[in-house]
GUNUTOR-195725 format. One record per atom (N, C-alpha, C): residue in one letter; x, y, z; atom name. Coordinates in steps of 0.001 Angstrom, whole numbers, padded with zeros to 6 digits, always signed. Last residue first. Layout:
GUNUTOR-195725
   residuo         u         v         w   atomo
         A         X         Y         Z      CA
...
***
This chain:
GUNUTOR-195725
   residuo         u         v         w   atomo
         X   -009610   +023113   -012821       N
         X   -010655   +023033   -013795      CA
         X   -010673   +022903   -015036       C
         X   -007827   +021674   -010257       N
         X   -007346   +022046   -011634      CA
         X   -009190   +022268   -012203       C
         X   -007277   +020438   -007975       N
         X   -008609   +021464   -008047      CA
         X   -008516   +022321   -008941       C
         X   -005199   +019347   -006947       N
         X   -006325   +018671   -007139      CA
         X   -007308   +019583   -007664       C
         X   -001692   +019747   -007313       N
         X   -002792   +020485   -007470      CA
         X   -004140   +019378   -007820       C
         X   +000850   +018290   -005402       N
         X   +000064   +018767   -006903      CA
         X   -001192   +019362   -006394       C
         X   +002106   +017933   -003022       N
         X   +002462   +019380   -003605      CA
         X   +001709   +019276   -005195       C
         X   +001926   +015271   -002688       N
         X   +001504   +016329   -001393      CA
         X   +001312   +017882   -002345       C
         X   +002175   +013754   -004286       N
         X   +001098   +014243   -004260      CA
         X   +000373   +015058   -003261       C
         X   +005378   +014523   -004200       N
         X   +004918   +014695   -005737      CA
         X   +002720   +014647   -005571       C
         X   +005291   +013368   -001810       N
         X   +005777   +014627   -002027      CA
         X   +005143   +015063   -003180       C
         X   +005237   +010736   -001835       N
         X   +004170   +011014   -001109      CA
         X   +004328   +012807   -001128       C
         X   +007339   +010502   -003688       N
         X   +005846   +009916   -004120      CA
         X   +005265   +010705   -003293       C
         X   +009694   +010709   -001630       N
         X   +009486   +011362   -002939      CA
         X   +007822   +011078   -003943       C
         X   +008817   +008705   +000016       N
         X   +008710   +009874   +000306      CA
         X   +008806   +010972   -000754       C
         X   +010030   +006296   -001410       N
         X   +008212   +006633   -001062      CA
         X   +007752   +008186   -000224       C
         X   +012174   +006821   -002013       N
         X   +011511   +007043   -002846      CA
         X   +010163   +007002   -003126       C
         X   +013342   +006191   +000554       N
         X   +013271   +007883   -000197      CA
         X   +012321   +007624   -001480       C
         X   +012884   +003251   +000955       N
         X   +011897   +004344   +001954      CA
         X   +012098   +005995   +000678       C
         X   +013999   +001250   -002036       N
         X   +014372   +002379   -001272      CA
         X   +012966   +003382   -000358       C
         X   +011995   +000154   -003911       N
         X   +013064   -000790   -002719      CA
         X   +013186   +000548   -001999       C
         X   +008763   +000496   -005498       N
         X   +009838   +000942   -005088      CA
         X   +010781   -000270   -003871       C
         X   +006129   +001104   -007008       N
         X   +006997   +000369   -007225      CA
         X   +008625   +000698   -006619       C
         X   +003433   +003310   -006816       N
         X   +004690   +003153   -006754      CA
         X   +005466   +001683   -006623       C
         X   +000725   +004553   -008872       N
         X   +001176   +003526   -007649      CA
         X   +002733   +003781   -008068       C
         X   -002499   +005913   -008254       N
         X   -001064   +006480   -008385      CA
         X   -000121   +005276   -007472       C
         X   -005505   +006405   -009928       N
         X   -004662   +005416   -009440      CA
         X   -003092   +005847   -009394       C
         X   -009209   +007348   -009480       N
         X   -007515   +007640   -009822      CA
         X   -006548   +007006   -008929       C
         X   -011811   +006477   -010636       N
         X   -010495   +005742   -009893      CA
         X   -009401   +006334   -010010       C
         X   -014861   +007498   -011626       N
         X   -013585   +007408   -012241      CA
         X   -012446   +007578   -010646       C
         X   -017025   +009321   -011698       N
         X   -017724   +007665   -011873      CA
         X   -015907   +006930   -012203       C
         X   -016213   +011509   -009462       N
         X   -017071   +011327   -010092      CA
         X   -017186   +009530   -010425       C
         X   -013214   +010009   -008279       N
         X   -014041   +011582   -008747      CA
         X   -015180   +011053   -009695       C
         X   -011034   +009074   -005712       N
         X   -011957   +008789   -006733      CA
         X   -013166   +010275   -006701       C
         X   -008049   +008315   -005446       N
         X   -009109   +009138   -004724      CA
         X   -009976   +008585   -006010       C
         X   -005191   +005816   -003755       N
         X   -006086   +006083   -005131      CA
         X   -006904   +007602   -004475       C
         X   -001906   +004549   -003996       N
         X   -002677   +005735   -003590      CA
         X   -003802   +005784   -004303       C
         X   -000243   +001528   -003452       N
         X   -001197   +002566   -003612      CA
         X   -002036   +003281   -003603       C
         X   +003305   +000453   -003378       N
         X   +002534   +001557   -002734      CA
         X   +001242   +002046   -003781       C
         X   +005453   -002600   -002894       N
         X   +004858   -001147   -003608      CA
         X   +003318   -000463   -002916       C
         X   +008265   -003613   -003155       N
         X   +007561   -003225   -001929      CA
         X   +006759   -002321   -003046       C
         X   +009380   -007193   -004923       N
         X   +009730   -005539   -003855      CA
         X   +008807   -005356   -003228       C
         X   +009347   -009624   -005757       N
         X   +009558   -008421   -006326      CA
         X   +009818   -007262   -006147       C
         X   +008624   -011027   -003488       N
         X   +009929   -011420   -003582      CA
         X   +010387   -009926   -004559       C
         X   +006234   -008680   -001529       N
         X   +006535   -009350   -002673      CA
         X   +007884   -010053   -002792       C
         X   +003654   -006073   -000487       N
         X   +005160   -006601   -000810      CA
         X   +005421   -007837   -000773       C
         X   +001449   -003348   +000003       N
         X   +002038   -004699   -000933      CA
         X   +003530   -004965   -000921       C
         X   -000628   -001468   +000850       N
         X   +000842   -001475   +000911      CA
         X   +000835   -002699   +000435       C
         X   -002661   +001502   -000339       N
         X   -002345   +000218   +000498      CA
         X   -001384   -000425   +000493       C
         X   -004933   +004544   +000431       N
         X   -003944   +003748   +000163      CA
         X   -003513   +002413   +000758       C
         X   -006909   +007068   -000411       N
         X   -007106   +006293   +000705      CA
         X   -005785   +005366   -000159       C
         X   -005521   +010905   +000883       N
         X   -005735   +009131   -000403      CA
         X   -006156   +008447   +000790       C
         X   -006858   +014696   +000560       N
         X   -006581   +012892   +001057      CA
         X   -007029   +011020   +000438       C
         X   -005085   +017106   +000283       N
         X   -006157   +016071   -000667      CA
         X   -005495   +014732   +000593       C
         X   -003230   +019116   +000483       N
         X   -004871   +019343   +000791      CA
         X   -005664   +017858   +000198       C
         X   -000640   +016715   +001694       N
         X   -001220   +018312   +000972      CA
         X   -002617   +018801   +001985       C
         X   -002297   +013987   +002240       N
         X   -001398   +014831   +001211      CA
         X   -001357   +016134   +000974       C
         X   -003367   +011747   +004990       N
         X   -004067   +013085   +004319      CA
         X   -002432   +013842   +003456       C
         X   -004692   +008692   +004152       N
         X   -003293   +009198   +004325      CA
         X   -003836   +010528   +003939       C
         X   -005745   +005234   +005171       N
         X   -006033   +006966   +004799      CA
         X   -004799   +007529   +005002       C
         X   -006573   +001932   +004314       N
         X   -005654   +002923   +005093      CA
         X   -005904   +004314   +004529       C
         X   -007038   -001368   +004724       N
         X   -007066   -000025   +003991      CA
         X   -006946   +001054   +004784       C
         X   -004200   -003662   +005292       N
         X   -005219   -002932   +005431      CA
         X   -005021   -002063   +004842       C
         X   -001696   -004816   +003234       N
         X   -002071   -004382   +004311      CA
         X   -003433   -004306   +004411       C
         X   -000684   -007821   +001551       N
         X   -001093   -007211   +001694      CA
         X   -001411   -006433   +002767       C
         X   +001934   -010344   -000054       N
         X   +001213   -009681   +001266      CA
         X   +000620   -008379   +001124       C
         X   +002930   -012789   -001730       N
         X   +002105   -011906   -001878      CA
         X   +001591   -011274   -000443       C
         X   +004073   -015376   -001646       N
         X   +004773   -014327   -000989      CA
         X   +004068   -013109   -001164       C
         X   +001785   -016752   -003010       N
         X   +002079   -017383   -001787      CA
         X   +002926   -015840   -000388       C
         X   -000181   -015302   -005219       N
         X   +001401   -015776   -005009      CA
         X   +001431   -016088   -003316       C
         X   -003654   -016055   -004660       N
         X   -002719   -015345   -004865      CA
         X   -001157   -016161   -005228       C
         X   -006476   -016699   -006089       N
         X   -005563   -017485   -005829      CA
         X   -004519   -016726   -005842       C
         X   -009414   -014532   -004344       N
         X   -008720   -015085   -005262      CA
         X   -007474   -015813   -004872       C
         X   -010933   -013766   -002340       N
         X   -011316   -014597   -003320      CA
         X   -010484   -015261   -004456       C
         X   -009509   -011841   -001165       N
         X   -009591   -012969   -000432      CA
         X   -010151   -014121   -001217       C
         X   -009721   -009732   -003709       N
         X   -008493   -010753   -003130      CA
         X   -008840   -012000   -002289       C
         X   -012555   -009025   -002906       N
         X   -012163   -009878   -004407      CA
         X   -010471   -010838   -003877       C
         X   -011642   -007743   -000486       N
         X   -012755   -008693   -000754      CA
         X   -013207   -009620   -001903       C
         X   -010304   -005514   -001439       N
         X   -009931   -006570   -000695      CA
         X   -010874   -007643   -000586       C
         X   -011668   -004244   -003213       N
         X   -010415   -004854   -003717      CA
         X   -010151   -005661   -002680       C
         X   -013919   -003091   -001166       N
         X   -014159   -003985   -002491      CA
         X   -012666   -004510   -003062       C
         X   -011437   -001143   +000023       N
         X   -012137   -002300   +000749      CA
         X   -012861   -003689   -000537       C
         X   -010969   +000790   -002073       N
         X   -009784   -000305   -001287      CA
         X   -010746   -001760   -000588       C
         X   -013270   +001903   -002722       N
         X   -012464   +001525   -003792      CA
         X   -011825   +000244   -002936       C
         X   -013884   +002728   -000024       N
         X   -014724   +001884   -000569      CA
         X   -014073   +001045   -001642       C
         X   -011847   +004531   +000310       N
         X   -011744   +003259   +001114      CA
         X   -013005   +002458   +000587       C
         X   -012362   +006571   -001824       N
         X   -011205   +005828   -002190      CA
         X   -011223   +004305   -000940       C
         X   -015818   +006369   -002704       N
         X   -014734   +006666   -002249      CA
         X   -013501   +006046   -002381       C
         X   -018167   +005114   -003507       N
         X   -018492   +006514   -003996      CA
         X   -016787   +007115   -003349       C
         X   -019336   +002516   -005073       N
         X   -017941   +002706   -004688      CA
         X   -017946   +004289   -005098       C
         X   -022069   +001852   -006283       N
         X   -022086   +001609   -004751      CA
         X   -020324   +002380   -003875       C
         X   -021970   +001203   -009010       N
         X   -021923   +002810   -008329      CA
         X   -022189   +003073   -006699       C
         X   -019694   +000374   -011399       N
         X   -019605   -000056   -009760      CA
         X   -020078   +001342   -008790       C
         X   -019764   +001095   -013677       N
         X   -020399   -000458   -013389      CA
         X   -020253   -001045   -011647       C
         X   -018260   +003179   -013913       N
         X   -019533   +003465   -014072      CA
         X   -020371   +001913   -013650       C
         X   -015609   +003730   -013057       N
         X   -016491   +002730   -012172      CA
         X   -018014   +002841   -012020       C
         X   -012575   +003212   -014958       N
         X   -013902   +003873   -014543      CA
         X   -014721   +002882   -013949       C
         X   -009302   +004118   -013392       N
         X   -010339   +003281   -013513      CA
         X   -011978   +004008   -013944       C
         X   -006265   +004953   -014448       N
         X   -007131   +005353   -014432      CA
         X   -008844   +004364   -014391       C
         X   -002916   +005872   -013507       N
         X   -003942   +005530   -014272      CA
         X   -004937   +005698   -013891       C
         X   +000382   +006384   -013203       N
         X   -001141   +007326   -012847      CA
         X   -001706   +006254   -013751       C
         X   +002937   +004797   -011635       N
         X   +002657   +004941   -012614      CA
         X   +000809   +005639   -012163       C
         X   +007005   +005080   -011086       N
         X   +005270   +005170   -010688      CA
         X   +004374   +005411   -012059       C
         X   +009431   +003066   -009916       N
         X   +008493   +003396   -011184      CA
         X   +007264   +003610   -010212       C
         X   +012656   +003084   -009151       N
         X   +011778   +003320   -008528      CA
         X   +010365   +003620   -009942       C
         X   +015531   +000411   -009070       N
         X   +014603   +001407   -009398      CA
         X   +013967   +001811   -008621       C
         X   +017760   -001570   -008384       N
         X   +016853   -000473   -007379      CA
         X   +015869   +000477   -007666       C
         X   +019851   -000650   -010841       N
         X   +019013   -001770   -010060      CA
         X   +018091   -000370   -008756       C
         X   +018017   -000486   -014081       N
         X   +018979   +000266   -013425      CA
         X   +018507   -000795   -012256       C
         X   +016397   -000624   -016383       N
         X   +017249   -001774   -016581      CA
         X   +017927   -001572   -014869       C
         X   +015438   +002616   -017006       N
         X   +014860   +001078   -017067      CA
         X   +015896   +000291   -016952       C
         X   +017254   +004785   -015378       N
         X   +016759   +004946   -016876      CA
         X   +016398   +003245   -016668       C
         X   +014703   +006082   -012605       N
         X   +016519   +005881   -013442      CA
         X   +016052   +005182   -014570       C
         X   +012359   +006716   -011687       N
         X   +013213   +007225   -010873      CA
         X   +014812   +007528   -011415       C
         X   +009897   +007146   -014344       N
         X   +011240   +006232   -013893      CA
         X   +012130   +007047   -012957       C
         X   +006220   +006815   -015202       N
         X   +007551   +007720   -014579      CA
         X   +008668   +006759   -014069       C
         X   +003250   +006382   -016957       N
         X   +004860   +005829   -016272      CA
         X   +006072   +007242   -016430       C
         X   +000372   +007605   -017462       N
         X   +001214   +008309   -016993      CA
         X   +002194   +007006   -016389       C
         X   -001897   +006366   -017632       N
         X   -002078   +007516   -018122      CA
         X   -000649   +007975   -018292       C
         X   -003644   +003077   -018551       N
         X   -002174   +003836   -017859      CA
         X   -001761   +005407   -018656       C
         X   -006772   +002407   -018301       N
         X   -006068   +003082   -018734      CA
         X   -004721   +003643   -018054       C
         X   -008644   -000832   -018015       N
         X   -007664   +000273   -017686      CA
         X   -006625   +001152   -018352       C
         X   -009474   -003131   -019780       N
         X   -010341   -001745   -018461      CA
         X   -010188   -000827   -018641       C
         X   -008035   -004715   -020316       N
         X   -008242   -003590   -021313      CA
         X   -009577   -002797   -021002       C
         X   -007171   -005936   -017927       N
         X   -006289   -004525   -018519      CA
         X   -006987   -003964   -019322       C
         X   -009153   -007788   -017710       N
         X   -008907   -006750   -017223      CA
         X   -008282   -005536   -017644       C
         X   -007975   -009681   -019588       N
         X   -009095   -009464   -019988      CA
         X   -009391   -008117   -019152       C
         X   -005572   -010606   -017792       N
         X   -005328   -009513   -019308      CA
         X   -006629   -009422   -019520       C
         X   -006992   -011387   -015586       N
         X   -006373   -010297   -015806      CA
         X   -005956   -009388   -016915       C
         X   -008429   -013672   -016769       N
         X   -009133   -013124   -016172      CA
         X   -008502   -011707   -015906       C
         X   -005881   -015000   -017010       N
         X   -006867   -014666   -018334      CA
         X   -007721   -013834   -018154       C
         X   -004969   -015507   -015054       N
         X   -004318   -014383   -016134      CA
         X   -005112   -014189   -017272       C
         X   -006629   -017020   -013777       N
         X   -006401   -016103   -013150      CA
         X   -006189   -015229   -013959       C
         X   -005890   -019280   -014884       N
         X   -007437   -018928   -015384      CA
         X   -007226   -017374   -015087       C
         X   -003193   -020242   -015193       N
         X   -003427   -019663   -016596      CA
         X   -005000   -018902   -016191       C
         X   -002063   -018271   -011492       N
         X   -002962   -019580   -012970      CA
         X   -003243   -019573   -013651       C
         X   +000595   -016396   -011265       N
         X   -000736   -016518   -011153      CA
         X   -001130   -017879   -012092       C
         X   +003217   -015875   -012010       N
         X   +003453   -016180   -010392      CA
         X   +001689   -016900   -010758       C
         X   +003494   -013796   -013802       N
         X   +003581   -015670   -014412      CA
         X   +003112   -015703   -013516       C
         X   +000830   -010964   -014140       N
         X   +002749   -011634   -013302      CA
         X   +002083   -013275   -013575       C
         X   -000280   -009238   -016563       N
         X   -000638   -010606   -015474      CA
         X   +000761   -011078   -015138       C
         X   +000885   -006457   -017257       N
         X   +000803   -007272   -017799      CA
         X   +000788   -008387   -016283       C
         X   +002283   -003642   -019128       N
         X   +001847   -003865   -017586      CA
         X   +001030   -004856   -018366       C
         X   +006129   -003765   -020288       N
         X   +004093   -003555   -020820      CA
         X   +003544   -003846   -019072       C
         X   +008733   -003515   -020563       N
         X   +007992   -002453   -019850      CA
         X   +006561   -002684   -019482       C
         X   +010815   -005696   -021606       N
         X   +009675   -005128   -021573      CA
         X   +008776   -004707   -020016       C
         X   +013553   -004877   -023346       N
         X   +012839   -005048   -021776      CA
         X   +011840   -004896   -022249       C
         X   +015165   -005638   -025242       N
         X   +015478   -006308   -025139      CA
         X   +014466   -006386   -023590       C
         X   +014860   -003582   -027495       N
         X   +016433   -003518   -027209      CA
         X   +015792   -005012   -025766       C
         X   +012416   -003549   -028337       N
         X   +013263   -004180   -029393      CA
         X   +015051   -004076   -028329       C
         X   +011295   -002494   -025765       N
         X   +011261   -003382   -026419      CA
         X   +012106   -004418   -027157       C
         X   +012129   -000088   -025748       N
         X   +012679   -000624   -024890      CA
         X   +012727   -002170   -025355       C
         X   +010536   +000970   -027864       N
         X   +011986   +000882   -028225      CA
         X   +012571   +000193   -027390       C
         X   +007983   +000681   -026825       N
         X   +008026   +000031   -027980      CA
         X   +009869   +000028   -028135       C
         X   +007894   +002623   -024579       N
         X   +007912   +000935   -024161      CA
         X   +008172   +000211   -025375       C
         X   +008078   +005252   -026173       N
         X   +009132   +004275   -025334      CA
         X   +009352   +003177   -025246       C
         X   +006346   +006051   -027238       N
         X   +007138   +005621   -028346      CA
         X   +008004   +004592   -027255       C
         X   +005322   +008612   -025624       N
         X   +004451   +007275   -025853      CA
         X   +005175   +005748   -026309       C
         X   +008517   +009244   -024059       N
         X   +007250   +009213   -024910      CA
         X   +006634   +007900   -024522       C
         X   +009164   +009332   -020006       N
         X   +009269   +008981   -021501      CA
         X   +008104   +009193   -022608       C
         X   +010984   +010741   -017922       N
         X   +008788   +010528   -017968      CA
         X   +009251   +010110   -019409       C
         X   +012433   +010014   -015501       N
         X   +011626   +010329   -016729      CA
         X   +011468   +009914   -016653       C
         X   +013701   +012904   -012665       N
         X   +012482   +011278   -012945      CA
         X   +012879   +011236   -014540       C
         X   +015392   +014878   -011658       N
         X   +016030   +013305   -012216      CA
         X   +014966   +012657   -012426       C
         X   +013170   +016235   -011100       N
         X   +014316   +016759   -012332      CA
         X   +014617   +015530   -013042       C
         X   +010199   +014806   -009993       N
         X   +011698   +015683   -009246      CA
         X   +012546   +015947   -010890       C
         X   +006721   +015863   -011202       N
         X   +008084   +014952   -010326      CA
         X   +008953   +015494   -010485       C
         X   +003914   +017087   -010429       N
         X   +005022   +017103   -010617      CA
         X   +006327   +016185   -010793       C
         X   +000521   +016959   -011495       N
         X   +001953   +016547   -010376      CA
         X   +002998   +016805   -011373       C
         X   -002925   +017965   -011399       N
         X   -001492   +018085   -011940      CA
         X   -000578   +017239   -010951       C
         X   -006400   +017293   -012080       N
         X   -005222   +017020   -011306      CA
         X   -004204   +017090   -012100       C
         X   -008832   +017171   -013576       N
         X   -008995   +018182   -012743      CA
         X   -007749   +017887   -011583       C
         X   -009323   +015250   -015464       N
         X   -010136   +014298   -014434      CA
         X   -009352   +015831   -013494       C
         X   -009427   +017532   -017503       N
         X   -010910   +016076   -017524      CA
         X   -010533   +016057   -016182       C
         X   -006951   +018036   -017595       N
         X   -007700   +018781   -017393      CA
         X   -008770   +018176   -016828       C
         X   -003767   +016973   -016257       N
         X   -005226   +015781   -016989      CA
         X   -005976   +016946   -016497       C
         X   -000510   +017056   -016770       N
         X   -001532   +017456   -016203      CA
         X   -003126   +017334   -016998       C
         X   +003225   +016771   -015370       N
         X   +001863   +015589   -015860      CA
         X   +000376   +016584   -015475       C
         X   +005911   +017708   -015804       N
         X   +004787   +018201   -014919      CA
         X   +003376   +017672   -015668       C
         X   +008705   +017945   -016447       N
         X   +008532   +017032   -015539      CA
         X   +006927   +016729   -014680       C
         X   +007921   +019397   -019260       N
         X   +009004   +019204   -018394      CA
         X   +008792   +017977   -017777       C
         X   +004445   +018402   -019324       N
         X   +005021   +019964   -019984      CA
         X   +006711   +019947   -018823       C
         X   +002546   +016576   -020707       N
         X   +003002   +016416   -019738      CA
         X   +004242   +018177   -021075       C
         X   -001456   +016033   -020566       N
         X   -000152   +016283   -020934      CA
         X   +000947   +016341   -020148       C
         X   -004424   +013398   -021267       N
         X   -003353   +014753   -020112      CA
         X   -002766   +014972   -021100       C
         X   -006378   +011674   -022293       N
         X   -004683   +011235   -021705      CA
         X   -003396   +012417   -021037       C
         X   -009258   +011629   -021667       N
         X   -008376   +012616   -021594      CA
         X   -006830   +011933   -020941       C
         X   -010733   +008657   -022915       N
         X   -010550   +009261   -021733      CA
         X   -009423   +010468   -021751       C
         X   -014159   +007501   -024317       N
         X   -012507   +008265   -024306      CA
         X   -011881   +008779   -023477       C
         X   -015841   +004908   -023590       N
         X   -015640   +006348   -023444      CA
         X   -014118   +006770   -023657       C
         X   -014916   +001915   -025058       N
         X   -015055   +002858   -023735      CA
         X   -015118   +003883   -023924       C
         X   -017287   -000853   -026691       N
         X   -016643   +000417   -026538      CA
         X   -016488   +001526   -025407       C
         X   -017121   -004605   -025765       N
         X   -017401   -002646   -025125      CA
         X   -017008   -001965   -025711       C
         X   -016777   -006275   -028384       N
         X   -015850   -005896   -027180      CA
         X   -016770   -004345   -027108       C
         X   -018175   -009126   -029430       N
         X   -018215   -007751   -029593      CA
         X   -017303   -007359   -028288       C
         X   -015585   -011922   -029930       N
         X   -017098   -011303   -029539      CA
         X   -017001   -010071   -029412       C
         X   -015087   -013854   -033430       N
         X   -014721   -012953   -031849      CA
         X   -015888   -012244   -031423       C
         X   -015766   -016979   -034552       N
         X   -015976   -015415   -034617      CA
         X   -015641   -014593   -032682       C
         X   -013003   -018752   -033370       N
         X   -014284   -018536   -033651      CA
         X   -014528   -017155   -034182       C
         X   -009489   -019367   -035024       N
         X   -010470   -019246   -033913      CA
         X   -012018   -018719   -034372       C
         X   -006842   -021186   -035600       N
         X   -008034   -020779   -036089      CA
         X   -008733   -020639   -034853       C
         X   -003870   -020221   -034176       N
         X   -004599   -020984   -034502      CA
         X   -006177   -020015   -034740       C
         X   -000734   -018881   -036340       N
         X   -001686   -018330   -035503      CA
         X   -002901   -019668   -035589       C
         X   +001956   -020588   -035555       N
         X   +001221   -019995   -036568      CA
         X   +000364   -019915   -035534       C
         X   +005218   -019128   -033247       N
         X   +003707   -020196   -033513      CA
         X   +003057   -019648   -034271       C
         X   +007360   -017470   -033481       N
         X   +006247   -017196   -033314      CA
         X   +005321   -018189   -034207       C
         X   +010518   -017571   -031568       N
         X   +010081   -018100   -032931      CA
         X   +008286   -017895   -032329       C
         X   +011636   -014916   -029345       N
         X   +011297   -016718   -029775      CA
         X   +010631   -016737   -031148       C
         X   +014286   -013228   -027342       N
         X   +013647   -013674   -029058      CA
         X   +012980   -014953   -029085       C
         X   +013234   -012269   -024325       N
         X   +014360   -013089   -025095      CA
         X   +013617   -013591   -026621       C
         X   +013375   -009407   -022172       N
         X   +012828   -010380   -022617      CA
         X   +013436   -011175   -023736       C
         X   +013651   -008915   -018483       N
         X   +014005   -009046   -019542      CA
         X   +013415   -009835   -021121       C
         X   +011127   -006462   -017334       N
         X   +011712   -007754   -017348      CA
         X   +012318   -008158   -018623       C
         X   +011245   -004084   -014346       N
         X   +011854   -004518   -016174      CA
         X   +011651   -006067   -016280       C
         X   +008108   -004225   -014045       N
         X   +009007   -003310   -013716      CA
         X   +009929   -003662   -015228       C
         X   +005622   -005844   -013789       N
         X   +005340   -004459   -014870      CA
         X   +007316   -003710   -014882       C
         X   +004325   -008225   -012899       N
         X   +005773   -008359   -012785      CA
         X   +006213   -006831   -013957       C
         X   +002209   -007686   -010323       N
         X   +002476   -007344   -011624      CA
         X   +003641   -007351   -011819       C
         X   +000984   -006470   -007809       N
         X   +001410   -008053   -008145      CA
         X   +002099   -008266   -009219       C
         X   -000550   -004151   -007931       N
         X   -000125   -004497   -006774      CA
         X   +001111   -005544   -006958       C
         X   -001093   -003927   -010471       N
         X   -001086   -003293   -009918      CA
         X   -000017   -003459   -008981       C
         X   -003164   -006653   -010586       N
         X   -001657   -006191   -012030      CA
         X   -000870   -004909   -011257       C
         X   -004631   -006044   -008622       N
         X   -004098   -007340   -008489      CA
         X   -002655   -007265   -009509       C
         X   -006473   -004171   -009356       N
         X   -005244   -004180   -008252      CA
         X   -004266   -005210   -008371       C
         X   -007817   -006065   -011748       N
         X   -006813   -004516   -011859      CA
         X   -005644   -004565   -010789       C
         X   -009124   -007621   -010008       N
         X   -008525   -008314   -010596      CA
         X   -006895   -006849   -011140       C
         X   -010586   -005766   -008314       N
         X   -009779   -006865   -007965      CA
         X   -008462   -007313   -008905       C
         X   -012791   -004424   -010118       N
         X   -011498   -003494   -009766      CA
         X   -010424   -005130   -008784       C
         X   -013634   -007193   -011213       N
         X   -012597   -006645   -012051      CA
         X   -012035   -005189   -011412       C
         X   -015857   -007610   -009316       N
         X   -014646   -008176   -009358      CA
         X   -013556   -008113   -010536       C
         X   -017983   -005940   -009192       N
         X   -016899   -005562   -008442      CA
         X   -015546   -006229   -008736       C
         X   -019339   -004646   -011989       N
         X   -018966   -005830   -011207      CA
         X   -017698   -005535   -010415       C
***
């Protein structure tokens, strides 16, 4: 169904994912609920490695790099950031309608985030965060490209109830290196962000940026100018 790569872009693009602070509350008893319903099992997906500063996913056949100053944190991270007081999680921005967000966190557990990178250490102003993930689109086999990817996302958007300050571009091509994205631009009271996808086989590769500063969309568009697509 097309309308969950929508809803994805939409956390993506819209997503309050950067820092947000978060504040201790007392936790409501849990209410009684029905029997729960079977949930999909997904195929497993090769979570890569990362060796220095250098992210690399045999399976989906792509490396990158980033600059010295990025980190790349453990798995362990978002959980410590946590208890000190940010949360990191990628997650439905308030800005949307309880139906909307329901319809989004029901999304996330689509998607796989393969890979967060930090321009500076979380909390810092001006950041810059990118993050790799990963769509599969065994349920969408009409989407054999990255402007097919983009175009179906736009066509769920127009369908949906956005943030008012929410803007979007057209779909757009950008040639990197040897590899060419198709990509799209977003900006926000939250900032400006950037993304790049290609798509391989039945699977979305997703490289987005979160950024204020132009250098740090040039540092992005560097990190996939100079990786390697044609890893085996």
């Amino acid at each position: 169904m097309m309308r969950s790569i929508g809803i994805l872009l939409a956390v993506l693009l819209i997503g309050t994912s950067a820092i947000a602070q978060t504040k201790p509350r007392s936790q409501a008893p849990a209410a009684k609920s029905a029997i729960p319903k079977a949930v999909p099992v997904k195929d497993p997906i090769d979570r890569g490695a990362v060796s220095g500063r250098t992210y690399t996913d045999h399976s989906l056949g792509f490396e990158v790099t980033f600059p010295n100053e990025w980190l790349i944190p453990g798995d362990d991270f978002e959980d410590e950031m946590k208890k000190a007081g940010f949360d990191l999680s990628l997650k439905a921005p308030t800005t949307v309608g309880p139906q909307t967000r329901t319809r989004i966190d029901r999304a996330l557990k689509k998607v796989d985030v393969l890979l967060t990178a930090y321009r500076s250490m979380p909390g810092s102003a001006d950041n810059a965060i990118a993050r790799i993930s990963v769509e599969d689109l065994s349920s969408n086999p009409q989407i054999k490209d990255a402007v097919d990817y983009f175009d179906a996302m736009r066509m769920q958007f127009k369908a949906m109830t956005l943030p008012a300050d929410f803007k979007y571009s057209e779909t757009q091509a950008e040639q990197l290196g040897r590899k060419q994205f198709g990509f799209i631009d977003s900006s926000s009271k939250a900032g400006k962000k950037r993304l790049y996808a290609t798509v391989r086989g039945r699977y979305a590769i997703l490289f987005t940026l979160s950024y204020t500063s132009d250098d740090d969309l040039h540092t992005m568009r560097k990190v996939l100018s100079e990786g390697n697509f044609a890893i085996k």
